[in-house]
C-alpha positions as CSV (number, residue, x, y, z in Angstrom):
1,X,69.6,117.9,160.9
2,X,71.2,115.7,164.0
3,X,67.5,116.6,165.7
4,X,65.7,114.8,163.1
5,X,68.0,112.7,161.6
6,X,66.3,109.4,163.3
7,X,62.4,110.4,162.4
8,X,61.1,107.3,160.2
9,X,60.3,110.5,157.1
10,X,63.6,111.4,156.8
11,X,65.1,108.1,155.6
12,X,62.4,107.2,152.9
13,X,64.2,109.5,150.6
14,X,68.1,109.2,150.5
15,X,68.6,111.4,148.0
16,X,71.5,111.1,146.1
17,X,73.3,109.1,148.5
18,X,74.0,105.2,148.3
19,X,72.6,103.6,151.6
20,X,74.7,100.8,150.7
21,X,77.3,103.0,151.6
22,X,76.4,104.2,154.9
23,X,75.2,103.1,158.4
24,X,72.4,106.1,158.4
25,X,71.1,108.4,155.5
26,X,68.9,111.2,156.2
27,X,67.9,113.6,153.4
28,X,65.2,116.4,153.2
29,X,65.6,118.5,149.8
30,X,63.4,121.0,148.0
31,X,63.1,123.4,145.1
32,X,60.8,126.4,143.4
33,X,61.5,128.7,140.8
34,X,65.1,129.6,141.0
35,X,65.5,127.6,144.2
36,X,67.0,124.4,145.0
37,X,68.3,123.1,148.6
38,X,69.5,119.3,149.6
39,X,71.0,118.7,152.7
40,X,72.0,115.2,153.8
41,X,72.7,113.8,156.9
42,X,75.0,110.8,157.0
43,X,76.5,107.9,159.5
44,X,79.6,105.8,158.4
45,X,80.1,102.5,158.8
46,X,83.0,103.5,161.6
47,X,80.3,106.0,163.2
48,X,81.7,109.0,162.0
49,X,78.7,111.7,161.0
50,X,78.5,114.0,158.3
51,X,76.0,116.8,157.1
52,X,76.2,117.7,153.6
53,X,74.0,120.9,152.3
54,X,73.7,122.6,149.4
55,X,71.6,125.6,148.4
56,X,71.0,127.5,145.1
57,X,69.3,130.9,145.1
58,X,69.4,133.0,142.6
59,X,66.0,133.9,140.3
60,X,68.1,136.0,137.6
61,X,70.1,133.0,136.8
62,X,69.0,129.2,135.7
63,X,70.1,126.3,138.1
64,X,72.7,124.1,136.0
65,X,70.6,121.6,138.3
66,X,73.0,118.7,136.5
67,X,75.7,120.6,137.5
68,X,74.3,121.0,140.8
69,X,73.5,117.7,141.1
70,X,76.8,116.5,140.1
71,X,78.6,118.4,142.7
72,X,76.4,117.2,145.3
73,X,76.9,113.5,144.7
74,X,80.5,114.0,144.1
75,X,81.0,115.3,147.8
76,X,78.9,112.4,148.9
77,X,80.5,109.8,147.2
78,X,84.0,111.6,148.7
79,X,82.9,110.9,151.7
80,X,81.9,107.5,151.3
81,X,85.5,106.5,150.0
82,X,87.2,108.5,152.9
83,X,88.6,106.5,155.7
């Protein structure tokens, strides 16, 4: 994600992430049936870089996709907090 982190695409989107909150936001997600993937690249404000991914893959079960999604953006907004 570090490769392709600075391509103009992967900013339009920043997922679930609050640029507001970052120095850099990089995002590429995706889903199909019983599929769903997000991965986020981030830049602090002190430089510091994180990559965040998530993937659920399971076709017997349903995705608890707010469940999912609340997980996600709770790990995110950890991160934002952290010093």
């Amino acid at each position: 994600m570090s490769d392709v982190a600075d391509l103009p695409l992967m900013s339009i989107n920043p997922g679930v992430a609050n640029p507001k909150n970052w120095q850099k936001v990089a995002y590429k997600g995706g889903s199909e049936p019983g599929v769903i993937n997000m991965t986020t690249w981030l830049q602090a404000k002190n430089g510091k870089n994180y990559c965040v991914v998530a993937t659920w893959n399971n076709s017997k079960a349903p995705i608890e996709e707010s469940k999912f999604m609340a997980l996600y953006t709770s790990t995110i907004t950890q991160l934002a907090t952290s010093k």
